[in-house]
N, C-alpha and C positions, 0 to 999 in steps of 0.2 A: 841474466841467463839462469837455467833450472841450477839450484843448489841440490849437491849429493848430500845425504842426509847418512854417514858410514856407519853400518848396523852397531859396531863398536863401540860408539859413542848417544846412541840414542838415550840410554839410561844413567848418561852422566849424572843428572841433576833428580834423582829420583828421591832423594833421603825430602827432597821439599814436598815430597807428597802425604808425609806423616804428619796426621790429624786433618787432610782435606776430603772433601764430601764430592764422592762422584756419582752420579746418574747413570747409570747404560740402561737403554732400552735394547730389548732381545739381548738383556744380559747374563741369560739362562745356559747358552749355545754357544757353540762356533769362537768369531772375533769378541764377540762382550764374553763369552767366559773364559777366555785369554785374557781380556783386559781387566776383569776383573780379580783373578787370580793373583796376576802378577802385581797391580795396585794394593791390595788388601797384604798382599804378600810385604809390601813397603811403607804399610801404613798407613793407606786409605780408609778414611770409610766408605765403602761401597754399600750403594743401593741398588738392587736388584728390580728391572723393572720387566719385566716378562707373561708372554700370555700362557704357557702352559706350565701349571704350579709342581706336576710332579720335577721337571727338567731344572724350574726354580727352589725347589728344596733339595735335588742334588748338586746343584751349586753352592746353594748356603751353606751345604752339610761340609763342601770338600774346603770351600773359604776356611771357615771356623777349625776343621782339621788343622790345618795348616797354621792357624793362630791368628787369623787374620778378623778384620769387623766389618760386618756386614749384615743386613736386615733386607724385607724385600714388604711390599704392602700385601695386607690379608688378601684382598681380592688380585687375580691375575689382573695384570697391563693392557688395554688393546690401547695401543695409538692412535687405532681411528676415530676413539669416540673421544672427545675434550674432557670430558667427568671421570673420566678411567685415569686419564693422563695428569691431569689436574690431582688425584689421587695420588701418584707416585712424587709429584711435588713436595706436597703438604706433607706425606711421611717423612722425606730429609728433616723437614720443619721441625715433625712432632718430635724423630727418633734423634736428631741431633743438634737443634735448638737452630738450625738454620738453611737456608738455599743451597743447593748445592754450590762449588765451587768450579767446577765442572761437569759438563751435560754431553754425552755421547747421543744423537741419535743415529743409533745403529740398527736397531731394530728392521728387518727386511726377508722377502719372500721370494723366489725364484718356480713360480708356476708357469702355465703354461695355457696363460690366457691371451686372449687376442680379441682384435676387431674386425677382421677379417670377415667375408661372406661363408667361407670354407666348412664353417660350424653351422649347418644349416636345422631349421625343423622340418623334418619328412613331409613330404607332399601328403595329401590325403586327397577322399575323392571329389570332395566339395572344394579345396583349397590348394593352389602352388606351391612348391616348394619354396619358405622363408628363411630370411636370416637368423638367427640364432640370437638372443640377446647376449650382448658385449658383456664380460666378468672383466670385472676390476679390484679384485684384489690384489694383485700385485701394484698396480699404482695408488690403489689407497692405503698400503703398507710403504711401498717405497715414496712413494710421494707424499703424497697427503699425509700420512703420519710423521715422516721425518719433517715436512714443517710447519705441522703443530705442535712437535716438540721445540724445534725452534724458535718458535713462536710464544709458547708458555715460558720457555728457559728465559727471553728477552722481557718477558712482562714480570716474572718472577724476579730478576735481575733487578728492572726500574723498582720494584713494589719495597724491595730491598736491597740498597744503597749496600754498594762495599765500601770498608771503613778504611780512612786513609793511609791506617797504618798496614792494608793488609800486600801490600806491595804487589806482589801480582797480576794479571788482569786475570780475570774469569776466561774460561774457556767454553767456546760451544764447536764442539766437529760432527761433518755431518756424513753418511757414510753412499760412498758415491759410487763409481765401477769404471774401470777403463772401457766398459762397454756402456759406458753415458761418452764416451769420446769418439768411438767408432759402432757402426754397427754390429750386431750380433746375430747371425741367421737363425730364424725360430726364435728369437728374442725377441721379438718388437716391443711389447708391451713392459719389458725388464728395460733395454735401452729406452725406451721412453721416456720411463720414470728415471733414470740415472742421470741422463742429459738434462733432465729438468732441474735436477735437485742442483746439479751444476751452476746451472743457470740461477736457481735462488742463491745460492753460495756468492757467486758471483754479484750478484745486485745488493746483496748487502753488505760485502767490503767494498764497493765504491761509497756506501753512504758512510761506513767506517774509516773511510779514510779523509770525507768532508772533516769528520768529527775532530780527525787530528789526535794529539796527545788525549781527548776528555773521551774518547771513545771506550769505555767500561767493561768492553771486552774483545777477545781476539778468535775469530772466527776460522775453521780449517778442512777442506774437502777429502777426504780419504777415497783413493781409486785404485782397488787392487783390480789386477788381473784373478782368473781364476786358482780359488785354494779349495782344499778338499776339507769339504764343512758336512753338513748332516742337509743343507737342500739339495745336496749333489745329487744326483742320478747314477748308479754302475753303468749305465747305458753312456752318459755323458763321460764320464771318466776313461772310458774305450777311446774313444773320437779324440779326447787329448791326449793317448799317452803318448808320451816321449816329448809334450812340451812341457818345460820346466813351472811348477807350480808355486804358487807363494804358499809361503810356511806361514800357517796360520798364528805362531806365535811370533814371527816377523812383524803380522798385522798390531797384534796386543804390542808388542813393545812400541809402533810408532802411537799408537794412539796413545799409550802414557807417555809418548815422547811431547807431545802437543801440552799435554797437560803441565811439563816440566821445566819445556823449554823457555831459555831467557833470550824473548826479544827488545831488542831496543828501544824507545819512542819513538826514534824517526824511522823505525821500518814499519813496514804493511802491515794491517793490522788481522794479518793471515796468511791464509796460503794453500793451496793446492798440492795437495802428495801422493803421486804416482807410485805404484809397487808391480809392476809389468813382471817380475820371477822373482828369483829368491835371493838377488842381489840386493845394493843397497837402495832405502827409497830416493827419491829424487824430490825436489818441491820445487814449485813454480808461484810468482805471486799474485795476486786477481790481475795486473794489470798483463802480466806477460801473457796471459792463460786466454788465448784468443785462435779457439777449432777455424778459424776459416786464414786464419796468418799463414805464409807460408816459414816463415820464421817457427813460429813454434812447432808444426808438422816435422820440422826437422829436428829439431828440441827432441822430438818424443820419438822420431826412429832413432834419432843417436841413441837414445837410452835404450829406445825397446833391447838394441841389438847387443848393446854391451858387452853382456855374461857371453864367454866364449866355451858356453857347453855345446853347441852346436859342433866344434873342432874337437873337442878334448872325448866324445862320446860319439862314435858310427852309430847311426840311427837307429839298425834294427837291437842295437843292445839298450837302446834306451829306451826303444817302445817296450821292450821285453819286460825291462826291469818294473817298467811302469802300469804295466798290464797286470803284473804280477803281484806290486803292491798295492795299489789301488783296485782291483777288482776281486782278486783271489788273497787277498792278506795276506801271503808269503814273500819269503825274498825270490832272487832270479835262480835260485837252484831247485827252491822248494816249489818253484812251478817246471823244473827242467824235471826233478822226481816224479810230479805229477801226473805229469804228460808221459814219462814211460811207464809207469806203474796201468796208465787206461788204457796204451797202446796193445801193453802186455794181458788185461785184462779183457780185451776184445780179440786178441788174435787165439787168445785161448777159447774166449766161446764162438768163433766163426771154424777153430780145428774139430773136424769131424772125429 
């Protein structure tokens, strides 16, 4: 059955993260610069791997504040090209004499692409109205990038043996979406890729579990619900308020939870972790983790439903609060001032 992962206990074992070498891709933003703050914060070395250099030099800067080690390669990151990515390898190499220890790929995009006919190009007088060519960038960021990061961290890994005394396994997680579990309306091309990335996660702990004990590393799926990041949309943040969001540094701590946590030999050599709101994550292991079970459908509504803010909060005080914080940056008073100061401010220029 899903094991509850209790937010209180996630950073038990974090002092083992002093002097290890971590990777995040899209480690600029959002989940990687949570994860990297709070690592670097414990003694990581963090690597910074990122395609927009201003966002990745206000990370370094706030790292380094803070006291913590961290470096990022000269050229920005794109995950989709192999030579980019192969780049941020070889810097752990050059800046710390080895492979990472740990490999996030996190890196991910939330546009609003599709295949759809709906996006057409305009008729003209010679020619019918045509389909629009298909944009993929969101699947060759969430996909295709996340496993060729996968893909390099595993050949990096073979190319360079860990030394028997480094106790450990390596870790590689990959960052998935409970909207790779169910659908997302106007997401297609985001669940697409999330359900896929699933699915690679999944095929490669059944070959890590052939391996048995000689398996060299431990593999793990990250699926939050939605948290309030920088691909968010105010338009989208309306449409959810009053459901409960994951705290984005909920995300950071399970990710260096992965990185910390002590598994057995004889257990899975990974695992899938759900973060549906702001309660504790949950984890499930490749074998139990099966969308068409009806065993595990019920797995994942027991958890969805859990958090009893639905009782504890009448709805229209949570849409309120949430409309308030998230769209308008104030608390629930400072949008109740608001809203009379405009009322006040329009009844004054409609009196004659």
């Amino acid at each position: 059955m899903m094991l509850d992962l209790p937010s209180s206990s996630l950073l038990e074992n974090v002092s083992q993260l002093k002097g290890k070498v971590l990777l995040i891709t899209g480690g600029a933003a959002g989940f990687g610069k949570s994860t990297a703050l709070l690592a670097a914060q414990h003694g990581a070395r963090v690597v910074i791997a990122d395609l927009k250099p201003k966002l990745t030099a206000e990370t370094l800067a706030d790292i380094r504040k803070a006291g913590g080690t961290c470096t990022a390669p000269d050229e920005p990151v794109d995950v989709t090209h192999e030579d980019s990515l192969r780049n941020a390898f070889d810097h752990c190499i050059k800046e710390f004499g080895q492979v990472p220890d740990v490999v996030y790929a996190n890196a991910g995009v939330a546009l609003d692409d599709h295949f759809e006919d709906d996006y057409e190009i305009a008729a003209t007088a010679s020619q019918a109205a045509q389909p629009g060519p298909p944009r993929y960038i969101t699947t060759d960021v969430n996909l295709n990038g996340a496993l060729l990061t996968c893909a390099l961290a595993q050949a990096y890994w073979k190319e360079h043996p860990a030394s028997p005394g480094e106790g450990r396994k390596r870790r590689l997680a990959v960052l998935s979406s409970m909207g790779g579990m169910t659908a997302i309306p106007g997401g297609t091309t985001y669940s697409t890729s999330k359900s896929a990335v699933l699915g690679y996660w999944r095929d490669v702990c059944v070959d890590l579990q052939k391996q048995g004990e000689r398996a060299d590393f431990e593999f793990y799926a990250i699926c939050p619900f939605f948290a309030k990041t920088r691909i968010f949309k105010p338009a989208l943040l309306l449409v959810l308020a009053g459901i409960p969001l994951v705290p984005v540094p909920l995300i950071g701590q399970t990710l260096v939870h992965i990185a910390v946590r002590d598994t057995p030999l004889s257990a899975p050599p990974g695992g899938v972790i759900i973060l549906p709101d702001h309660g504790d994550p949950a984890m499930g292991t490749p074998t139990e983790y099966d969308p068409l079970s009806p065993a595990w459908t019920a797995t994942m509504h027991a958890r969805c439903f859990k958090t009893d803010d639905w009782k504890k909060v009448k709805a229209w005080k949570r849409i309120w609060r949430d409309v308030a914080a998230n769209y308008y940056g104030t608390s629930s008073l400072g949008l109740v001032i608001r809203a009379v100061l405009v009322s006040f401010a329009r009844s004054a220029r409609e009196t004659p």
